[in-house]
N, C-alpha and C positions, 0 to 999 in steps of 0.2 A: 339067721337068727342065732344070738347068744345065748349062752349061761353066764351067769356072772357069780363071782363067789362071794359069798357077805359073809363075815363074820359080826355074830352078838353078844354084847356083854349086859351083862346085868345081874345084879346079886340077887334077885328076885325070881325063881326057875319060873314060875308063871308067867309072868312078864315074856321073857326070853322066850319062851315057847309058842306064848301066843302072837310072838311078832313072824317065829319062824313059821307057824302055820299059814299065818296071814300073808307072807311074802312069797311063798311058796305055791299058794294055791293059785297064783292068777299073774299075769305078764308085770313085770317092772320096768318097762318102756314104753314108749308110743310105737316102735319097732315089734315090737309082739315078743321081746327076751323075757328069757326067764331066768330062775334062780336057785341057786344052794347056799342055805344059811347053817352055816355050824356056829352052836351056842356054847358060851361059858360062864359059867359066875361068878369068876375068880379075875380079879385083875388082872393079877398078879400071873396068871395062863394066860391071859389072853396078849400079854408080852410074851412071852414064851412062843405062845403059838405062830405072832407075828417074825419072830427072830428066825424061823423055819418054814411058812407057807407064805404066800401070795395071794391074798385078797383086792377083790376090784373096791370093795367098801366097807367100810366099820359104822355097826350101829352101837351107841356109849352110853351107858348110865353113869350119873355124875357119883352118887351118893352110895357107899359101901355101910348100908345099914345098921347090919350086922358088926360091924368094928364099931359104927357110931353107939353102939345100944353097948358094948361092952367097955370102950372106952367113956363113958357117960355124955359122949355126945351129941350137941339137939341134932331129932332126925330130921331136923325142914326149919326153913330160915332162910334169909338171905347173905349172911356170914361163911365163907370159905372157911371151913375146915379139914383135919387133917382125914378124916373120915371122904372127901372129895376124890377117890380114887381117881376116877373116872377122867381128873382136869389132869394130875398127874401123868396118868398112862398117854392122854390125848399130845403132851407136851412129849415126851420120851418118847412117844411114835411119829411127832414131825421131824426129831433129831437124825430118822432112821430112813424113811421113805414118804415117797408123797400116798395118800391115799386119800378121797373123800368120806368125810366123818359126818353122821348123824349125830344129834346128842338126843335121845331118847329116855327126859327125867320127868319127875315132880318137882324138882327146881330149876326152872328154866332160867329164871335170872341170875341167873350163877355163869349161865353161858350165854347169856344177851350180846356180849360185845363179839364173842365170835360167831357170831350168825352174819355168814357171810356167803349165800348159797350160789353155786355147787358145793363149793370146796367144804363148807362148812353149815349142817343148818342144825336148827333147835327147834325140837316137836316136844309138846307138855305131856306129861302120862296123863294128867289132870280132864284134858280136853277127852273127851270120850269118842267124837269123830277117828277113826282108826283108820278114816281113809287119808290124814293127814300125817301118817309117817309113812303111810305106798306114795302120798303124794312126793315130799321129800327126797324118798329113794329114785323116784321117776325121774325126777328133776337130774338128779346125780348123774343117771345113766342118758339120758337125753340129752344132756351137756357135752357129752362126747369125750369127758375127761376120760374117765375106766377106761375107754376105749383106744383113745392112744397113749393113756399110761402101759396097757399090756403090750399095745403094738412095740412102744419102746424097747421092753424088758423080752419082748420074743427077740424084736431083733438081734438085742445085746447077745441074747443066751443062743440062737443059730449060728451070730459068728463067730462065740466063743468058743462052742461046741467043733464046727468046722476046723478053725484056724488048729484046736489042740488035737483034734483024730487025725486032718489031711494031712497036714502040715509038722507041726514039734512029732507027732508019732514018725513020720516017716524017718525025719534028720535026726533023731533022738541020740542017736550015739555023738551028733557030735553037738548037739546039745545038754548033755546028758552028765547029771550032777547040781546040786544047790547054787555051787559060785555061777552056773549062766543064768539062772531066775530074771538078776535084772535083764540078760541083754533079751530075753523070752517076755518079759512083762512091756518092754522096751516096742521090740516087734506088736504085740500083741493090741497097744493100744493107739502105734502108728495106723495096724489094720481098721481097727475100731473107727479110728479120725476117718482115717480114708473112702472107708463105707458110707459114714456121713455126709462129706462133702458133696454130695448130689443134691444135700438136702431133704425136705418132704416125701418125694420118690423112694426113698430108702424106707418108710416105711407103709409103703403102698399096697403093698402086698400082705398086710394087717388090718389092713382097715377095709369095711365092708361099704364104703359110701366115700372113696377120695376126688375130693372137688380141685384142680388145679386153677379154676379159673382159664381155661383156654391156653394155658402154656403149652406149647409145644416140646416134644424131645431136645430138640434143639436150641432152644429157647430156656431163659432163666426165670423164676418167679423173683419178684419187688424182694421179697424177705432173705432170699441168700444174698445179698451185696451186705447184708447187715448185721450186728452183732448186739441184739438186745437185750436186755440191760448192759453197758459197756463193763468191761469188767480191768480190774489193775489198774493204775494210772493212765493219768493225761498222754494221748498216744495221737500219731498220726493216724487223720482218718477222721476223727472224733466232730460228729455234728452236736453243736451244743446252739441255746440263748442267751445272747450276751447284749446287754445297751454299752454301747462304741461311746468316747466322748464323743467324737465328730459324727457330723453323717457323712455317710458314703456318698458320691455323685453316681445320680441317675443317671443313664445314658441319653443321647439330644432323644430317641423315640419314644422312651418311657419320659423323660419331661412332659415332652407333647402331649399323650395322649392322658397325663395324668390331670390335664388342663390347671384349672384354680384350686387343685388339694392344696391345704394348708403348709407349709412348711414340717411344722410340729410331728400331721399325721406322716409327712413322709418319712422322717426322719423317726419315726416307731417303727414301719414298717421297716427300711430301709437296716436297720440294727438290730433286728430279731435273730436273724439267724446264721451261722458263720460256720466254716469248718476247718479246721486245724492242719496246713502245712508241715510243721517244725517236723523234722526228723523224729522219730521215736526212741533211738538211741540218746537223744538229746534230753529224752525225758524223764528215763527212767527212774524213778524218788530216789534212790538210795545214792544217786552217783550221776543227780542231777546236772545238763551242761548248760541250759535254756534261760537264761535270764528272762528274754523276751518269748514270747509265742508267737507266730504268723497265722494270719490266720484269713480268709479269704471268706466275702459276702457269699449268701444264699439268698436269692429273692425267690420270697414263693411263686410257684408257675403262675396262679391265679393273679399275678399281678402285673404280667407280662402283658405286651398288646396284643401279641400271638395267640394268646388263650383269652382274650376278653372280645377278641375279634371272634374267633373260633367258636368259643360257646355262646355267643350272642348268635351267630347262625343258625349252628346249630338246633338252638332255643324255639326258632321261629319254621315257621309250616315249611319255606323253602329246603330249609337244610342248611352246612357248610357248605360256602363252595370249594372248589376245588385247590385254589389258590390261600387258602385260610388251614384245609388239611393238609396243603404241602408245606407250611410255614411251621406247622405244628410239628407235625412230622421231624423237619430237618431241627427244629427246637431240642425236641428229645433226642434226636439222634444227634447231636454234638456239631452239626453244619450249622448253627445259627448266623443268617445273616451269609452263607460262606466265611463265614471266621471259624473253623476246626479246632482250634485249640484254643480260645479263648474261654469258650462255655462250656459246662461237666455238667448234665444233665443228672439230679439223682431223685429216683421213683418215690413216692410214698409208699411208707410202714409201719406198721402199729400206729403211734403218735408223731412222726418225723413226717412233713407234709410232703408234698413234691416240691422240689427246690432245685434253682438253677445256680450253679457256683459261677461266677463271673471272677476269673484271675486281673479283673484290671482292676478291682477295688481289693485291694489288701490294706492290711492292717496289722499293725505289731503291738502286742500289748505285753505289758508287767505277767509274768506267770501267773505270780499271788494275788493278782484282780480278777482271774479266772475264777478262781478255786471254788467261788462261793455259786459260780455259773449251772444250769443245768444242761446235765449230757443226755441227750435225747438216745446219741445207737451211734456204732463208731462202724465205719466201711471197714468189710471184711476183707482177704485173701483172697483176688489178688485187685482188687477193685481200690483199695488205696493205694497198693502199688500203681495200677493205672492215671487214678487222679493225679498223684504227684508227675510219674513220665509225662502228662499233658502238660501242667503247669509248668514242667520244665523245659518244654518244646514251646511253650507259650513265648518264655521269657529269654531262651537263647537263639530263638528263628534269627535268621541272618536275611534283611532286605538286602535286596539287587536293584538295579534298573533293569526295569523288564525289556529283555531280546525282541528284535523287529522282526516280528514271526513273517511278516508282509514280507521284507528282504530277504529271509532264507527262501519263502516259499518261489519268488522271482527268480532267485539263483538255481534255483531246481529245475525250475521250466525253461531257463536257458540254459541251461546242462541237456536236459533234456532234448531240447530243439537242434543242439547242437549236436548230439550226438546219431540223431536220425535225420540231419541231413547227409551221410555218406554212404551211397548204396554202395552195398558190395555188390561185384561180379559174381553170376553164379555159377557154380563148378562144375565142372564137365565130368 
């Protein structure tokens, strides 16, 4: 069980008092957490306060009264005025950290459009039900944001703390002076990356309820291969939706089993989804090399025979058999069909569905026909690195005529035969 720390604003000390009592007296979760609410009535502190502590949540009044009534302006209305503390400080605290915001007014439509709960909701002073701002707050905490907003911010500050007492304290002399700052800020947030890289695991030991889904130690979760929202420029790696002039060709089994689809629908599905070859040095905006882009089909797994086979089995009282989970199997694991390098199986994440990349349908398009594409999540380190070594393994395999394993294996047994016919004398 938590505490969580609230801070309340509101120019009204009644107000404020009676939300702290009310928050205070009884759990703000379905978890049974509780609470500490420090109150202010000053906006203009309660930046202050934020620029210095650490709150899991902010409760806001819109309306600075008191300024409205000396300023001559209306106390209530639906007109933003300068008197609207409350929109101000809310805007100047997104600029700074993430935190979930309550807005606790008598003008709620003032904050209508950002009623967007967790992150965001809007309770009326007007409604007299008072179990709808513990509702609010519950929601907030229930959501699990607080939760791993802190877990984040512990971890930052354990391997901050660490990296500067174990480590810079030890080496300090020869670290020691302003000019190494950067090569220490340098190290410092190589560690920071590095700690991440396990992903979700790293902050495990924060969180009182971590679900991996069945991943194992050794085993990776769907969302580390990925980087969502993509961030920089057009980059190798990058899964985006693009409509192709041309369609792509099916392969002879997905024809088959696609029977009398229309043409039209194929060629929807067929152009939906792509993922970007071109080198990333090639891409860079400022020092652009790419006229064209490469870029290589995605067909959703669900549209494979593999998986229309597999979950129709599955679907039904028998089960899959065994020969539909091993088809599946070798699917995702990059053996489709025994062709290893032709197919790049990549998982579903957030909105990127499960997608098979087949390198035998490429496609080269105009940059500036992209641009206006959407990027769904670009493969991370070292997962694009991998897709590209496949696709390059794909396209410089060197065919042989295959060796008469028969005639070695003949030549062995007559080697063999031969060599066990000569007894030796035994020695005396």
């Amino acid at each position: 069980m938590k505490t969580w720390n609230i801070l309340a604003v509101d120019d009204d000390e009644t107000s404020v008092s009676s939300i702290k009592d009310l928050l205070e007296r009884r759990a703000v979760s379905s978890q049974g957490d509780r609470c500490r609410v420090e109150t202010t009535t000053s906006f203009t502190s309660a930046l202050n306060i934020l620029e210095h502590e650490q709150y899991d949540l902010l409760i806001l009044d819109i309306r600075d009264q008191g300024m409205a009534a000396s300023q001559g302006l209306p106390p209530d209305g639906n007109a933003v005025t300068a008197a609207d503390r409350g929109l101000d400080a809310y805007e100047a605290i997104k600029q700074k950290r993430f935190v979930p915001v309550v807005f606790h007014t008598a003008l709620p439509d003032l904050a209508a459009d950002l009623h967007s709960p967790p992150f965001t909701s809007v309770v009326s002073k007007l409604d007299e039900d008072e179990a709808k701002i513990r509702k609010a707050v519950m929601e907030a905490f229930d959501s699990g944001l607080p939760e791993l907003n802190r877990a984040l911010s512990s971890h930052v500050e354990s391997l901050h703390r660490q990296f500067m007492s174990e480590f810079v304290r030890k080496h300090w002399s020869t670290f020691g002076g302003r000019q190494n700052q950067g090569d220490l800020a340098h190290l410092l947030v190589r560690r920071l990356a590095m700690s991440l890289t396990e992903g979700a695991p790293a902050l495990a030991p924060y969180l009182d309820a971590f679900d991996y889904h069945g991943t194992d130690n050794s085993k990776i979760h769907p969302m580390r291969m990925y980087i969502v929202p993509p961030v920089g420029s057009w980059t190798t790696g990058d899964i985006l939706e693009y409509s192709a002039d041309s369609k792509p060709q099916l392969a002879a089994d997905e024809e088959e089993d696609r029977g009398d689809v229309q043409d039209t629908e194929v060629q929807e599905t067929a152009t939906h989804y792509w993922v970007m070859l071109t080198p990333a040095c090639d891409l860079v905006e400022d020092r652009r090399k790419a006229e064209f882009v490469v870029m290589a089909r995605c067909l959703p797994l669900e549209d494979t025979p593999e998986y229309r086979k597999w979950s129709s089995q599955t679907s039904s009282n028998g089960g899959a058999t065994t020969g539909a989970i091993s088809s599946m199997e070798k699917l995702i694991g990059n053996n489709r069909g025994g062709q290893r390098e032709r197919f790049y199986f990549l998982p579903a994440a957030w909105d990127t569905p499960n997608l098979v990349v087949d390198f035998q349908q490429i496609i080269h398009v105009e940059y500036e026909k992209i641009l206006e594409s959407r990027r769904l999540a670009t493969l991370d380190s070292p997962y694009s690195q991998s897709l590209i070594s496949q696709f390059t393994r794909y396209l410089g395999r060197m065919g042989t005529p295959d060796l008469s394993i028969k005639t070695v294996m003949q030549r062995l047994q007559s080697s063999l035969a031969s060599d066990g016919s000569e007894d030796l004398e035994p020695t005396a």
